[in-house]
N, C-alpha and C positions, 0 to 999 in steps of 0.2 A: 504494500500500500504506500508506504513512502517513497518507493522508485515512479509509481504511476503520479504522485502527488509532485513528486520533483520534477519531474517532466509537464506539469502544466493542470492536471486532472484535478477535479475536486474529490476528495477522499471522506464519506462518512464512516465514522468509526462509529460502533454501536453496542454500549452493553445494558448490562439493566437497567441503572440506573442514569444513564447520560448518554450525550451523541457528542460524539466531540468531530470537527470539520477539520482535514489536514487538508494544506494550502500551503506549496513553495514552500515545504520545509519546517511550516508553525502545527504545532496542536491546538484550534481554537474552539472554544465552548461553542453548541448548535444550539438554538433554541426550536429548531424544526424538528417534528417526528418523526419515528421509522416509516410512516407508509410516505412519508414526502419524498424523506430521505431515498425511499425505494422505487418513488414516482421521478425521482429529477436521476436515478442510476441508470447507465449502460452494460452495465456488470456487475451484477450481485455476487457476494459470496457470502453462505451461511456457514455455522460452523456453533449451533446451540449444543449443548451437549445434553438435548434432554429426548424422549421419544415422544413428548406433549407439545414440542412448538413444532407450525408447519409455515409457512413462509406463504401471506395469502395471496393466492396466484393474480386476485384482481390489482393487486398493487406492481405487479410487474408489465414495463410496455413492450410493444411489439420490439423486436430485433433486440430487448436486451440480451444480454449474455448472465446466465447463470448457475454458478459452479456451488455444489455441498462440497464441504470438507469435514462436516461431523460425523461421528459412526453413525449415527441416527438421520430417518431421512427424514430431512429438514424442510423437502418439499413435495407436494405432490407431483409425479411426472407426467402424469396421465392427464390432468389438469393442466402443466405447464406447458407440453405438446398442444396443445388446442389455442397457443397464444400466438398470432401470426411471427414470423422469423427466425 
């Protein structure tokens, strides 16, 4: 995330409790939410580590790109195939 932020990209970082926006190298507090945050993304990446959170697929746009890296599947695929791109 810091290589795609230092190259010019806006980076939401997302945990429980905060979203922090990385920008050219800064960590800056976000005051926007995850489904925004998921609405203004090109590429998502989950990585929850629970079997209870699913990534809701109406928050994602056409041609994003989006990668799980939890053991747990994070998204539904059957749903996210039905997303045009």
């Amino acid at each position: 995330s810091a290589m795609l932020a230092n190259d010019g990209a806006d980076v939401y970082s997302v945990d429980i409790d905060s979203i922090y926006l990385m920008r050219r190298g800064k960590m800056l507090p976000s005051d926007i939410d995850v489904e925004t945050a998921c609405r203004k993304s090109r590429v998502i990446v989950t990585g929850v580590p629970t079997k209870d959170y699913k990534l809701p697929t109406e928050w994602v746009q056409p041609g994003t790109v989006v990668l799980n890296v939890s053991h747990y599947k994070n998204v539904d695929e059957e749903e996210l195939l039905k997303i045009d791109g």
